[in-house]
N, CA, C and O atoms as a GROMACS GRO file, in nm:
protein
  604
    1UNK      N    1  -3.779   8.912   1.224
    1UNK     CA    2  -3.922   8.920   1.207
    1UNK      C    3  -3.985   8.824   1.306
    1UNK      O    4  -3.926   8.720   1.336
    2UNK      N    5  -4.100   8.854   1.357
    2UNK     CA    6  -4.102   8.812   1.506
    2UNK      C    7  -4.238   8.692   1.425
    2UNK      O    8  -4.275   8.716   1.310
    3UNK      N    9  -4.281   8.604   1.483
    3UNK     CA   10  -4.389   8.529   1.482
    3UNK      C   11  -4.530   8.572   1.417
    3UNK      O   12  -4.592   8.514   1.329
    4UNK      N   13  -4.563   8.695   1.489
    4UNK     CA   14  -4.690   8.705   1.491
    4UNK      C   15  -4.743   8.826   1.321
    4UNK      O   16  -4.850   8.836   1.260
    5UNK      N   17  -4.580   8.904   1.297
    5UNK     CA   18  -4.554   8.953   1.205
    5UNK      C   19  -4.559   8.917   1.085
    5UNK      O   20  -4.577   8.996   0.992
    6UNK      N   21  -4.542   8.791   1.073
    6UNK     CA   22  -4.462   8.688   0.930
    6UNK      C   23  -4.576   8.695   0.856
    6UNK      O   24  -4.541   8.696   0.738
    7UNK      N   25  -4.720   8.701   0.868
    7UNK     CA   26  -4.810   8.630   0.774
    7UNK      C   27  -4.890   8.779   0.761
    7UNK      O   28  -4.998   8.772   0.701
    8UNK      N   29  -4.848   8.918   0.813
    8UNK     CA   30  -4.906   8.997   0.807
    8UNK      C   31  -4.945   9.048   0.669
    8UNK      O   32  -4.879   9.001   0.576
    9UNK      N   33  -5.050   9.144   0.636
    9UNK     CA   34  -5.077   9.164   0.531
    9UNK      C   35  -5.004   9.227   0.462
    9UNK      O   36  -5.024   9.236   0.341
   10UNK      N   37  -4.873   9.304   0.542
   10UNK     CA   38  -4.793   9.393   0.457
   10UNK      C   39  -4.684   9.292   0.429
   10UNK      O   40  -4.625   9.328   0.328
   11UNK      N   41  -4.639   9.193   0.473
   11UNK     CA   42  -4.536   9.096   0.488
   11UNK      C   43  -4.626   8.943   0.360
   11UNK      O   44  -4.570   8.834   0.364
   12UNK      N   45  -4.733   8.955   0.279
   12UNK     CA   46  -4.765   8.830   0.189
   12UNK      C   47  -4.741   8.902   0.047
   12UNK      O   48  -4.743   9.024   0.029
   13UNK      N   49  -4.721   8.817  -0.036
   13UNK     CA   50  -4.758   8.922  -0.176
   13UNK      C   51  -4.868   8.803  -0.256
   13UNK      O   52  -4.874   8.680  -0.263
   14UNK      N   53  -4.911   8.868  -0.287
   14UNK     CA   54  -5.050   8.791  -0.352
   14UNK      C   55  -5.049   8.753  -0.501
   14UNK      O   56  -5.054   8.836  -0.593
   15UNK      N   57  -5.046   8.676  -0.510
   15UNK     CA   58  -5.018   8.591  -0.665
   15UNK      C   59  -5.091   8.550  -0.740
   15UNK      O   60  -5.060   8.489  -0.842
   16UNK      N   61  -5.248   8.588  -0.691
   16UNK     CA   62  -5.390   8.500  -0.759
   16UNK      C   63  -5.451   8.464  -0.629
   16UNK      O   64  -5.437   8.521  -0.521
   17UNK      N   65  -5.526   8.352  -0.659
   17UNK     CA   66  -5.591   8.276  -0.573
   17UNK      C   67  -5.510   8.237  -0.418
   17UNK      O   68  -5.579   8.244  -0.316
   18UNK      N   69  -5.375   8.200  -0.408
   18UNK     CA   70  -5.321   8.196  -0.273
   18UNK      C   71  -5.217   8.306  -0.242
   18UNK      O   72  -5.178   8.374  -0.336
   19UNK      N   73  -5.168   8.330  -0.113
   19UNK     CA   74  -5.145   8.402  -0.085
   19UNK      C   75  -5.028   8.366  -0.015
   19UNK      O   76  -5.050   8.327   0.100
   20UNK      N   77  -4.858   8.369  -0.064
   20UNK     CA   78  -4.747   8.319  -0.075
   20UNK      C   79  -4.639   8.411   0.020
   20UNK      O   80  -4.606   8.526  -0.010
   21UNK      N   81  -4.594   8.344   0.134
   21UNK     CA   82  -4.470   8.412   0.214
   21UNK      C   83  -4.378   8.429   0.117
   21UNK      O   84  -4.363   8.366   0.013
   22UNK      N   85  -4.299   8.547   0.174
   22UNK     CA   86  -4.219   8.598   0.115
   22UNK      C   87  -4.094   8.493   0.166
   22UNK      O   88  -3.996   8.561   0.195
   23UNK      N   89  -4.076   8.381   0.181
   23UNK     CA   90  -3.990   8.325   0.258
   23UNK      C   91  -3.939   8.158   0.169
   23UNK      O   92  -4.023   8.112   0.092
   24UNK      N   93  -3.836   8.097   0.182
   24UNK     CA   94  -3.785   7.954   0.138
   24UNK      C   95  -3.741   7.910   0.283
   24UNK      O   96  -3.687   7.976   0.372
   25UNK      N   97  -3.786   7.761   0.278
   25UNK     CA   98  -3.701   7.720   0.343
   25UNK      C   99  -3.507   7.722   0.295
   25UNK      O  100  -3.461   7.759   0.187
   26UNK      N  101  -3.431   7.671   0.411
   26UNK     CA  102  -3.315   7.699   0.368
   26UNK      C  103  -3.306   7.619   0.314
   26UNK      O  104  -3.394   7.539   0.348
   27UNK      N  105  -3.203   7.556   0.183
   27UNK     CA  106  -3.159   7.502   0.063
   27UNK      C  107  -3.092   7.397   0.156
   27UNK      O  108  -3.025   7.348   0.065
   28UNK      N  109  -3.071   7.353   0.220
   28UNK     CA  110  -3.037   7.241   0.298
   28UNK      C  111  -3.107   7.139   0.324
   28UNK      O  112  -3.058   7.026   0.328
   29UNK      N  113  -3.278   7.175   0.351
   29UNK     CA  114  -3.372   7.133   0.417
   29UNK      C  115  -3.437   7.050   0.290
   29UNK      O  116  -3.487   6.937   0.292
   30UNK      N  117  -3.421   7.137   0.184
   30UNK     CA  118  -3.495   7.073   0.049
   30UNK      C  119  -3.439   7.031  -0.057
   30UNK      O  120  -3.372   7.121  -0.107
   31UNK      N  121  -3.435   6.921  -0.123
   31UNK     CA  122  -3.585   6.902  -0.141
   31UNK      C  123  -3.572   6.803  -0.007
   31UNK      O  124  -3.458   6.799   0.039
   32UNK      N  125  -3.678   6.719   0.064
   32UNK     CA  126  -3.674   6.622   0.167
   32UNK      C  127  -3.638   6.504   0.122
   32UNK      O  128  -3.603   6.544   0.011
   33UNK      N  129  -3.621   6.407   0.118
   33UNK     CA  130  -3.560   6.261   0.159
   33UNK      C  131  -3.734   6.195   0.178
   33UNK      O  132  -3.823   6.191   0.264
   34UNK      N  133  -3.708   6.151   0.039
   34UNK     CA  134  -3.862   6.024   0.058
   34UNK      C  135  -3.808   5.900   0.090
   34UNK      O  136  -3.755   5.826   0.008
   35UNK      N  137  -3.821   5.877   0.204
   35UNK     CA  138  -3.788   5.713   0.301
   35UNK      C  139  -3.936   5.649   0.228
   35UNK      O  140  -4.031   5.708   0.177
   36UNK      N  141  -3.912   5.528   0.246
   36UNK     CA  142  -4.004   5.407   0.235
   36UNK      C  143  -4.026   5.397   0.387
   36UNK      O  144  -3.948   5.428   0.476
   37UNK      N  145  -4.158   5.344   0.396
   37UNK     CA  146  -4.200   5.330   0.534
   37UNK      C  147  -4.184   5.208   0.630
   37UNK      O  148  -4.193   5.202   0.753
   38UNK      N  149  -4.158   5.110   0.532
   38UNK     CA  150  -4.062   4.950   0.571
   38UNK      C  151  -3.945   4.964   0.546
   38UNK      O  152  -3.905   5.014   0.441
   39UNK      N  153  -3.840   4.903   0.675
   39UNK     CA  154  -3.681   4.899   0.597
   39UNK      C  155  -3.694   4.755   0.520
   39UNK      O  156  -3.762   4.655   0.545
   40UNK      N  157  -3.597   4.786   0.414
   40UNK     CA  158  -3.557   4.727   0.340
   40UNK      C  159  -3.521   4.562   0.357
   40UNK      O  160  -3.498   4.523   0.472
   41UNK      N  161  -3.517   4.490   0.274
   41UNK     CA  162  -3.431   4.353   0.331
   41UNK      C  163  -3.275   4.367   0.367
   41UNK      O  164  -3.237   4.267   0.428
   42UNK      N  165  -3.182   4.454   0.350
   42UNK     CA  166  -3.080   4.435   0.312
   42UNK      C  167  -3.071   4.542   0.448
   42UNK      O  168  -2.965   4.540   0.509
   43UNK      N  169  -3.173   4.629   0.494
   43UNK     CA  170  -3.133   4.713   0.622
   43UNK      C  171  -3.176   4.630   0.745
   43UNK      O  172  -3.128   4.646   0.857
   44UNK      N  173  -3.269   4.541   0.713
   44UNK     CA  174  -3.280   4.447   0.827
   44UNK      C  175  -3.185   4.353   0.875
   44UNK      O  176  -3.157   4.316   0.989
   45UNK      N  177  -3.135   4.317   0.741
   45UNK     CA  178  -2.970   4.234   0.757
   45UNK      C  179  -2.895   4.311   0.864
   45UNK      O  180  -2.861   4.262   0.972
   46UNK      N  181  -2.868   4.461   0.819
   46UNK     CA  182  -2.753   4.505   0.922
   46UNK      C  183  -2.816   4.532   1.019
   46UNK      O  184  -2.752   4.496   1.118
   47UNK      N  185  -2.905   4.574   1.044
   47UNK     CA  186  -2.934   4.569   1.210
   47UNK      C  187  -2.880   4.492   1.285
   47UNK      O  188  -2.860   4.376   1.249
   48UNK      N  189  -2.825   4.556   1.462
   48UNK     CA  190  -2.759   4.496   1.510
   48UNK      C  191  -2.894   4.347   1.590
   48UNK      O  192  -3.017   4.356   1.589
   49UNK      N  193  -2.843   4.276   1.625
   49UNK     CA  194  -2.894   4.136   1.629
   49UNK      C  195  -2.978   4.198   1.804
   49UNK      O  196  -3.099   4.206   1.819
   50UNK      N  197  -2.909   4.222   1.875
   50UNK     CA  198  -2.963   4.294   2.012
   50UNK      C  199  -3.061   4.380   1.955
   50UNK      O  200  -3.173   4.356   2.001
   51UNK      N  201  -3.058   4.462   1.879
   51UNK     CA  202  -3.176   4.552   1.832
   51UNK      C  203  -3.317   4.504   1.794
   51UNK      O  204  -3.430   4.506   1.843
   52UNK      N  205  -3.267   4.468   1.704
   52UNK     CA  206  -3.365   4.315   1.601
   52UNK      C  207  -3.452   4.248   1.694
   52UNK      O  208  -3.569   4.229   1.664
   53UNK      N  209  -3.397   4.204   1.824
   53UNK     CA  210  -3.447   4.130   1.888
   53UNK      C  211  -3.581   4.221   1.991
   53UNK      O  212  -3.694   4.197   2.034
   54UNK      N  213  -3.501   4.312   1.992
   54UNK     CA  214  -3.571   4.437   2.090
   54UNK      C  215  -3.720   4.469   1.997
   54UNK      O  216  -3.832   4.467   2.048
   55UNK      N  217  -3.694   4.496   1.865
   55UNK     CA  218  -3.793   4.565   1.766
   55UNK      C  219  -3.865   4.477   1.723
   55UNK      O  220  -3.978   4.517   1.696
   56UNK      N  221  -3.831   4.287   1.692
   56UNK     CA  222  -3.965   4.246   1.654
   56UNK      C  223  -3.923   4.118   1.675
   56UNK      O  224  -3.898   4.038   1.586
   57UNK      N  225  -3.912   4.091   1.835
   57UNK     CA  226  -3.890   3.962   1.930
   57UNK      C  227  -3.774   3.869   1.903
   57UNK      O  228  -3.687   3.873   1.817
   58UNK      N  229  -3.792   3.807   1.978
   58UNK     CA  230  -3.645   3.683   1.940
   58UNK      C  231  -3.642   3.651   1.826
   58UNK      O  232  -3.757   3.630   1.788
   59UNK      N  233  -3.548   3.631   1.726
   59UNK     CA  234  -3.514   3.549   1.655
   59UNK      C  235  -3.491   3.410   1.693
   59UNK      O  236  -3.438   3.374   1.798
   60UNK      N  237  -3.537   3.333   1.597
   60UNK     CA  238  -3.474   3.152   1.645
   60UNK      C  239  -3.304   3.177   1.566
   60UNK      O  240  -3.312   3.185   1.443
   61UNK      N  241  -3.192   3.186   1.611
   61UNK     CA  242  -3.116   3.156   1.476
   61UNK      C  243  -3.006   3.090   1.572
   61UNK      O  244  -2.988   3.122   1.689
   62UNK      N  245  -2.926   2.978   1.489
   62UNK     CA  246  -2.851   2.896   1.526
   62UNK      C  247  -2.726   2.966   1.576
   62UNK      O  248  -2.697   3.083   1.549
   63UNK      N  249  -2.647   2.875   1.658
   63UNK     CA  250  -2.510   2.941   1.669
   63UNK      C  251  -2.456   2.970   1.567
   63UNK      O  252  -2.492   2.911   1.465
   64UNK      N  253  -2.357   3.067   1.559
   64UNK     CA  254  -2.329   3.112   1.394
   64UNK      C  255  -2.146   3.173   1.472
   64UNK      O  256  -2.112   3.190   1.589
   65UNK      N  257  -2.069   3.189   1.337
   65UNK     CA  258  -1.918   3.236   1.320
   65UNK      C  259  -1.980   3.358   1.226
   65UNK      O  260  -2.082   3.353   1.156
   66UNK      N  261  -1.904   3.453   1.241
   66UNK     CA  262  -1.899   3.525   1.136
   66UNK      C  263  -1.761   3.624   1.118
   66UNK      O  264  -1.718   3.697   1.207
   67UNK      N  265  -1.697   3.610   0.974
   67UNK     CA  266  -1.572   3.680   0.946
   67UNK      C  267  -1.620   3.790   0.906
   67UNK      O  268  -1.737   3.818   0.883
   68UNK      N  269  -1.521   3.857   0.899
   68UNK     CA  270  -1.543   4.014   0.813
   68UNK      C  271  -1.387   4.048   0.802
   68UNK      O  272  -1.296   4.038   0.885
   69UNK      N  273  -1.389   4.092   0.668
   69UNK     CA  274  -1.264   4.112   0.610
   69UNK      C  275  -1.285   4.205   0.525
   69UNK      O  276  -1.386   4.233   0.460
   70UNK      N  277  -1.159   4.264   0.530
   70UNK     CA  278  -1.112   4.389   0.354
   70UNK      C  279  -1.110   4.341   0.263
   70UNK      O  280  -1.150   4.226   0.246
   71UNK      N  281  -1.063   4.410   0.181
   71UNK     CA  282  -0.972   4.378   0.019
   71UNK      C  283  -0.864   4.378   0.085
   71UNK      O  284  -0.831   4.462   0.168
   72UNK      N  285  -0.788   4.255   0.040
   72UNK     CA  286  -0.693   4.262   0.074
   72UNK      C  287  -0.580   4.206  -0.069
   72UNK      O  288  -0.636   4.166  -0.170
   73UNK      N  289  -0.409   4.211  -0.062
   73UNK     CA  290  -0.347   4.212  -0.166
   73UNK      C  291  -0.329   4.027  -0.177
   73UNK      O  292  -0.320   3.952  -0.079
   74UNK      N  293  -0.326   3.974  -0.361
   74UNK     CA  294  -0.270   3.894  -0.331
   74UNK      C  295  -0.384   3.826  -0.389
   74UNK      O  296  -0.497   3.873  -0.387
   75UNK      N  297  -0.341   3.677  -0.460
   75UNK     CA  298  -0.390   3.602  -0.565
   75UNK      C  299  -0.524   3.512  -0.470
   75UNK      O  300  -0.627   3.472  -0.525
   76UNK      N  301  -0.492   3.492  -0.309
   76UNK     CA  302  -0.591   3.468  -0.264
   76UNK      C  303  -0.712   3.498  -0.219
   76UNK      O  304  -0.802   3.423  -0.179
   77UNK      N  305  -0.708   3.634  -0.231
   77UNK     CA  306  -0.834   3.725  -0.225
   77UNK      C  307  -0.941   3.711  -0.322
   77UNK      O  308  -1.055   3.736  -0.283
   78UNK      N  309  -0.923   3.675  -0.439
   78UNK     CA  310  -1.064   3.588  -0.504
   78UNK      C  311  -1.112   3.437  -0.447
   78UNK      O  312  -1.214   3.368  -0.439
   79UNK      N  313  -1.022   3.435  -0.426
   79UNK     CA  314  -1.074   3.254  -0.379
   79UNK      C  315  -1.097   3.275  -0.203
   79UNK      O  316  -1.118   3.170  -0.142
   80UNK      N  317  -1.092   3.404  -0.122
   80UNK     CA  318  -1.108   3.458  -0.023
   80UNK      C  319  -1.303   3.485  -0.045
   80UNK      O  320  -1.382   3.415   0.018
   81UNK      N  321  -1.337   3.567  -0.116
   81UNK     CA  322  -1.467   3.612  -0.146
   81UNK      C  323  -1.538   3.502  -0.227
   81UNK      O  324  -1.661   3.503  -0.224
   82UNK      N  325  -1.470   3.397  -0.305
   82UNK     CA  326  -1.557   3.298  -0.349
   82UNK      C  327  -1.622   3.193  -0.227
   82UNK      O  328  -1.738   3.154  -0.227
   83UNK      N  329  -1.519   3.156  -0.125
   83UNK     CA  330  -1.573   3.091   0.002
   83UNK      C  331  -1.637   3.168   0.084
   83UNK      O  332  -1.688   3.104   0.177
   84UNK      N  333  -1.657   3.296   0.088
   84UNK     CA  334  -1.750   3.367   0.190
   84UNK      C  335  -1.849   3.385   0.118
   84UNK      O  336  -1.956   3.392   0.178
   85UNK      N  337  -1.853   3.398  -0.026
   85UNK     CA  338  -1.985   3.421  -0.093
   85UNK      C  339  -2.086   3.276  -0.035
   85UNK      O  340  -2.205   3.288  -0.007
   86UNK      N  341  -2.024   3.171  -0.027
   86UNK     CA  342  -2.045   3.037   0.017
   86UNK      C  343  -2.119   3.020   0.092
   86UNK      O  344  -2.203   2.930   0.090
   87UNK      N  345  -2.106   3.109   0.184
   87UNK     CA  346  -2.162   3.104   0.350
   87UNK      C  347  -2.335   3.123   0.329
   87UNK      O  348  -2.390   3.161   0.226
   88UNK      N  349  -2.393   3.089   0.445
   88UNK     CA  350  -2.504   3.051   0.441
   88UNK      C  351  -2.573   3.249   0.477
   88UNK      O  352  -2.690   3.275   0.449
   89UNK      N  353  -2.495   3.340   0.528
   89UNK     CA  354  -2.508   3.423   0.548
   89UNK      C  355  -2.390   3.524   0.500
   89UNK      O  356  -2.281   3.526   0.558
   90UNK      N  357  -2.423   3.623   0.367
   90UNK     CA  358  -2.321   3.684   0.293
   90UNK      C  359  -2.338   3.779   0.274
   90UNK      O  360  -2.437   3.783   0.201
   91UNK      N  361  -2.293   3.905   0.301
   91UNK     CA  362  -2.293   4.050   0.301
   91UNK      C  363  -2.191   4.160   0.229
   91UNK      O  364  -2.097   4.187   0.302
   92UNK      N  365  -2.190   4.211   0.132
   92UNK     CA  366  -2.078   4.302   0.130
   92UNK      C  367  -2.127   4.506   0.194
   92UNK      O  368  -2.227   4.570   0.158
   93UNK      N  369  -2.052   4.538   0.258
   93UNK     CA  370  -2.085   4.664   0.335
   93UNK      C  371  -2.010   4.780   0.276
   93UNK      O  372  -1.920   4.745   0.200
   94UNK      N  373  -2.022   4.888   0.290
   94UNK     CA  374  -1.898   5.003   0.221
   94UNK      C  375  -1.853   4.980   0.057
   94UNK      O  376  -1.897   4.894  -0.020
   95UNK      N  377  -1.765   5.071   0.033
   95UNK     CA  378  -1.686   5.116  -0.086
   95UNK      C  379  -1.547   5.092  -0.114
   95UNK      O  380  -1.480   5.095  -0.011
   96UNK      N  381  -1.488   5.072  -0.210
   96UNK     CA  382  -1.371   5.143  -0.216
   96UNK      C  383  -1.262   5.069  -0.077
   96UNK      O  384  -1.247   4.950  -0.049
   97UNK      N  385  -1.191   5.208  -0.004
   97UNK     CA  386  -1.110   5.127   0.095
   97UNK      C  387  -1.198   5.073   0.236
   97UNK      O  388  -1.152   5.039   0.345
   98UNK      N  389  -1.308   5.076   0.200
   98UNK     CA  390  -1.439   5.080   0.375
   98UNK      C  391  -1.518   4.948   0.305
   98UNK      O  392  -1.631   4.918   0.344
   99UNK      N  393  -1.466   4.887   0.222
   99UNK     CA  394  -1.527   4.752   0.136
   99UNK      C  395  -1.487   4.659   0.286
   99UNK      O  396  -1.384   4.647   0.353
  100UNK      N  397  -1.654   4.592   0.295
  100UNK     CA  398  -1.597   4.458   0.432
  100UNK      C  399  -1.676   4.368   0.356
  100UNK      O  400  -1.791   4.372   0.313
  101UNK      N  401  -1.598   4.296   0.351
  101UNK     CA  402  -1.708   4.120   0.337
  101UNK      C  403  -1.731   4.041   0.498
  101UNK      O  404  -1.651   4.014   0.588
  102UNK      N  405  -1.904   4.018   0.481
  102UNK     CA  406  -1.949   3.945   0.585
  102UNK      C  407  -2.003   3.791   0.562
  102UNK      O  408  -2.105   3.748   0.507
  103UNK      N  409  -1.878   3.715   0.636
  103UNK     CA  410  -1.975   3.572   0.567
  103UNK      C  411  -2.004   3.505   0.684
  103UNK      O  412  -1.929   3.423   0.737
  104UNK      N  413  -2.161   3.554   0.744
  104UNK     CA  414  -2.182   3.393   0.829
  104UNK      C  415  -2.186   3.260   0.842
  104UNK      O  416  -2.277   3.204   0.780
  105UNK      N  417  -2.099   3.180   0.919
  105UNK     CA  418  -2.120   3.070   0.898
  105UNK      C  419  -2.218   2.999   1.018
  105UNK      O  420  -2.212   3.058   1.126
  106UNK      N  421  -2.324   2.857   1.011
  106UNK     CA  422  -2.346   2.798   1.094
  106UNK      C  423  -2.304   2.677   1.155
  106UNK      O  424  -2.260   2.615   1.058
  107UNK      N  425  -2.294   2.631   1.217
  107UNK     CA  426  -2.248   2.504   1.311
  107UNK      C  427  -2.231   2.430   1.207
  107UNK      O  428  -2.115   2.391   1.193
  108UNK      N  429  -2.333   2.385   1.099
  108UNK     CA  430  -2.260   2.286   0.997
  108UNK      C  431  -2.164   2.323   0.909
  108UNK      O  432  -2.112   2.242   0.833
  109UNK      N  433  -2.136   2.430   0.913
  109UNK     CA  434  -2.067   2.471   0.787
  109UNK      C  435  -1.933   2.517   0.875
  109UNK      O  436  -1.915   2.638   0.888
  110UNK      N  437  -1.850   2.434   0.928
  110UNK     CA  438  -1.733   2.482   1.020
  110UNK      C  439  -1.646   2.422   0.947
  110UNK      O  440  -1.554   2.380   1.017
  111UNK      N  441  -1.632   2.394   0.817
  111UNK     CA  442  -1.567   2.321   0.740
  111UNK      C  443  -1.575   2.419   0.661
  111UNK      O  444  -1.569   2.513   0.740
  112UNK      N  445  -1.581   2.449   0.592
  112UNK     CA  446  -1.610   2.536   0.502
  112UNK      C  447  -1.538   2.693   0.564
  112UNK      O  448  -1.501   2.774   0.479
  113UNK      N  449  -1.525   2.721   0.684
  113UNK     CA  450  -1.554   2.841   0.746
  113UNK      C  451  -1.412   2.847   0.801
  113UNK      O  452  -1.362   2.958   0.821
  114UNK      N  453  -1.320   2.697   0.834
  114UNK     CA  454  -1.192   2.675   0.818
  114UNK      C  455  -1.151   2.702   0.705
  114UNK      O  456  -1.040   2.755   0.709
  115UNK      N  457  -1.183   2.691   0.627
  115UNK     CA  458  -1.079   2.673   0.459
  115UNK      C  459  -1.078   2.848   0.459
  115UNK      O  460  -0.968   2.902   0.468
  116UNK      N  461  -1.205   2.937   0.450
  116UNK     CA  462  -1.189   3.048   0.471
  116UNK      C  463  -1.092   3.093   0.548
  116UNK      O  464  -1.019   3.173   0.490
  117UNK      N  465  -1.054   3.064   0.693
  117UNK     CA  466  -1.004   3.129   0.779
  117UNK      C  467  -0.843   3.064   0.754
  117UNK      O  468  -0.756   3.117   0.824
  118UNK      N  469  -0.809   2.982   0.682
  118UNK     CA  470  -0.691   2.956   0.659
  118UNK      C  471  -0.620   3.058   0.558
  118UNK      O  472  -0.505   3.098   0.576
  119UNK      N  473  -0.688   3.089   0.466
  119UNK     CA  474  -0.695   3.195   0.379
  119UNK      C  475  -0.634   3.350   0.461
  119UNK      O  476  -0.530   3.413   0.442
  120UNK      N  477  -0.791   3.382   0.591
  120UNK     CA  478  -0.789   3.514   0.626
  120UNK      C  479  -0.707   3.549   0.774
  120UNK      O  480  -0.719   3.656   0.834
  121UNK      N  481  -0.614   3.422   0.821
  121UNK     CA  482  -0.582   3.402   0.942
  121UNK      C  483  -0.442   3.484   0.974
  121UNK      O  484  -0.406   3.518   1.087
  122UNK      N  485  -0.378   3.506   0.866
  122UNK     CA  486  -0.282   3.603   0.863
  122UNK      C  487  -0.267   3.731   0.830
  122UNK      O  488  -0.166   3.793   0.799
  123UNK      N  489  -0.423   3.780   0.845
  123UNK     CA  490  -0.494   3.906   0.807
  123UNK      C  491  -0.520   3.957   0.978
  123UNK      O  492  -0.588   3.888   1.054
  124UNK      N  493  -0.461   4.073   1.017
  124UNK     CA  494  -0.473   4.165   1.112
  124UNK      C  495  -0.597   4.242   1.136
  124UNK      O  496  -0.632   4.274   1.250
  125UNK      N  497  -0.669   4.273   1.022
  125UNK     CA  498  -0.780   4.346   0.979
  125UNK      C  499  -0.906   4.288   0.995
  125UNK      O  500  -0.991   4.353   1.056
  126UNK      N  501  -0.932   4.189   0.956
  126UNK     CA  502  -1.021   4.031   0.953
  126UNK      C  503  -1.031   4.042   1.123
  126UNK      O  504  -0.937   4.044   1.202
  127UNK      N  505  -1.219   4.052   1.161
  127UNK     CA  506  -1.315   4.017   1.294
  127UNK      C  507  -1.357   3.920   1.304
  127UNK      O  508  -1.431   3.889   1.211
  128UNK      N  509  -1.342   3.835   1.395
  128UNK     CA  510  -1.439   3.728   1.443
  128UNK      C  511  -1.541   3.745   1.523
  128UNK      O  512  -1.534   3.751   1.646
  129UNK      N  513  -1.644   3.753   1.453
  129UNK     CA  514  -1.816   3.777   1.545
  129UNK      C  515  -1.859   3.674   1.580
  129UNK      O  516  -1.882   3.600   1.485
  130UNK      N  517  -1.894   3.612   1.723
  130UNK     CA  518  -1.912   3.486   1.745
  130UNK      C  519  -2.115   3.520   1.774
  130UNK      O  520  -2.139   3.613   1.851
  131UNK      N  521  -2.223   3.454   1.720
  131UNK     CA  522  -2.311   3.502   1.739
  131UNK      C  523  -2.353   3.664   1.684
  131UNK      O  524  -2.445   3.720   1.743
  132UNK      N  525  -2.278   3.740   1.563
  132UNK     CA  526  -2.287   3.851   1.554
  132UNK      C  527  -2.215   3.936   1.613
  132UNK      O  528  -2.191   4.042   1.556
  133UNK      N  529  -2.158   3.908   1.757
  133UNK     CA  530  -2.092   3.990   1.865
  133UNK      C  531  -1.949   4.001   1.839
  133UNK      O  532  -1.906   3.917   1.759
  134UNK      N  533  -1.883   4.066   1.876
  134UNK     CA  534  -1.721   4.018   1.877
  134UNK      C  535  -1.739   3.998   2.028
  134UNK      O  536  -1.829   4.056   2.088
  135UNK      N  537  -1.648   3.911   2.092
  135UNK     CA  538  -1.634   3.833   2.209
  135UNK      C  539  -1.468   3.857   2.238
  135UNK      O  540  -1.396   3.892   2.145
  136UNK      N  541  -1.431   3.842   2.331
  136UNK     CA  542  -1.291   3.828   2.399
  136UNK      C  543  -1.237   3.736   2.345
  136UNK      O  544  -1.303   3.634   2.366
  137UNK      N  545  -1.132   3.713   2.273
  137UNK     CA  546  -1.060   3.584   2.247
  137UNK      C  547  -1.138   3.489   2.116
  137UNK      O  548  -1.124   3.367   2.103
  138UNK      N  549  -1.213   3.572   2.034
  138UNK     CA  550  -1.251   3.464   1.908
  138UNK      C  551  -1.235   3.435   1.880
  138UNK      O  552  -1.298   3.337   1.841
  139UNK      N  553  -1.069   3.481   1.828
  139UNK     CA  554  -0.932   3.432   1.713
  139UNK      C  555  -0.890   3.314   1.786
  139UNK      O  556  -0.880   3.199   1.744
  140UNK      N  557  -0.868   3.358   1.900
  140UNK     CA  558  -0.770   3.264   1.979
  140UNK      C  559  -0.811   3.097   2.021
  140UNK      O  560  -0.756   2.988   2.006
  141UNK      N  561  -0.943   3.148   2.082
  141UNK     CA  562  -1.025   3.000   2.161
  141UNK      C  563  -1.159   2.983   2.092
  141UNK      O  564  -1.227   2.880   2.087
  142UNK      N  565  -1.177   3.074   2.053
  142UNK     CA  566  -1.331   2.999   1.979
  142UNK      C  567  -1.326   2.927   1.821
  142UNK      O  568  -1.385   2.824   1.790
  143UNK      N  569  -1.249   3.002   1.741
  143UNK     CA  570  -1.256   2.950   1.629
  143UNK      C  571  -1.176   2.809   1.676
  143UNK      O  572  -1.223   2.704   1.632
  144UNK      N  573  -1.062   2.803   1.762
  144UNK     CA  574  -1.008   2.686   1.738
  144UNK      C  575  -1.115   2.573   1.829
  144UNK      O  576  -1.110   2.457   1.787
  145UNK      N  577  -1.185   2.592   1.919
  145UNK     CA  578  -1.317   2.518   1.972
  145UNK      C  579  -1.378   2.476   1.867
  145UNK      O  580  -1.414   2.359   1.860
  146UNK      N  581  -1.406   2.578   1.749
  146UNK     CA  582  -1.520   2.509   1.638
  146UNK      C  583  -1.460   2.404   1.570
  146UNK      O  584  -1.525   2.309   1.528
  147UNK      N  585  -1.333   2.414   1.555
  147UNK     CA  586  -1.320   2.315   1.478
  147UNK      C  587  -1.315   2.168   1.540
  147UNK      O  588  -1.303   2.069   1.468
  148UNK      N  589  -1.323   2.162   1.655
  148UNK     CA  590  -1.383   2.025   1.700
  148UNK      C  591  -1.539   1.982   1.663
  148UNK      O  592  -1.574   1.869   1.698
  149UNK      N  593  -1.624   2.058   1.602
  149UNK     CA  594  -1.705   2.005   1.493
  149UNK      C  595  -1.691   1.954   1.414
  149UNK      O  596  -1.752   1.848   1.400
  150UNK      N  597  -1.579   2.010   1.291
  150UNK     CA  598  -1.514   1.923   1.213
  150UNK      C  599  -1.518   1.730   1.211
  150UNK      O  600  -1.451   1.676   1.299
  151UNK      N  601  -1.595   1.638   1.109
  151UNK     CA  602  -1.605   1.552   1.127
  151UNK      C  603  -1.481   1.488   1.036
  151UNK      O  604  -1.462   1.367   1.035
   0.00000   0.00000   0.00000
């Protein structure tokens, strides 16, 4: 049925007062998705930090560590999520087996962010985001750099 056809008088059926296509959208389309017109606090969190910066100017924020880890097996995995809950910046992301814990830490808290990583250091799975980013060598040279903060 071509464009100019669709709304013709032999093509409406009349119901009363308006005058109703014979047509649905497809069942895919509906019902629509009512978004809020501000994101959320918790969607501003994940935004990537380069983005953030792009959409509503620099941030001031300190140098920062940040882990991210699974569930993982094993009696230390509560006392794993009790020290990242800790962190001055704490996130949990996903479900089930896509469950990540995010705990930022800042420059003062490199104490704290050791005891964690002693915990998550024999974990394969476990990212080091230096500034949000993952970087070349985090595991290797940066975390062990921070801990020359350590007083």
């Amino acid at each position: 049925m071509d464009q100019a056809n669709r709304h013709s008088p032999d093509n409406v059926r009349n119901t009363g007062d308006d005058e109703v296509p014979p047509f649905r959208p497809m069942e895919r389309f509906w019902p629509y998705v009512d978004l809020p017109q501000q994101p959320s606090d918790e969607e501003l969190a994940a935004i990537d930090p380069d983005l953030r910066d792009v959409l509503y100017g620099p941030e001031q924020r300190g140098f920062s560590f940040t882990l991210v880890f699974p569930r993982f097996e094993g009696d230390d995995y509560s006392r794993a999520v009790e020290l990242a809950r800790g962190a001055s910046g704490y996130r949990e992301t996903g479900a089930g087996e896509s469950l990540r814990h995010r705990a930022r830490f800042g420059s003062a808290e490199v104490a704290r962010m050791r005891d964690l990583w002693q915990i998550l250091g024999r974990l394969d799975q476990v990212e080091v985001l230096v500034d949000e980013r993952p970087l070349p060598y985090a595991r290797e040279l940066w975390l062990p750099l921070a801990w020359f903060l350590i007083r």
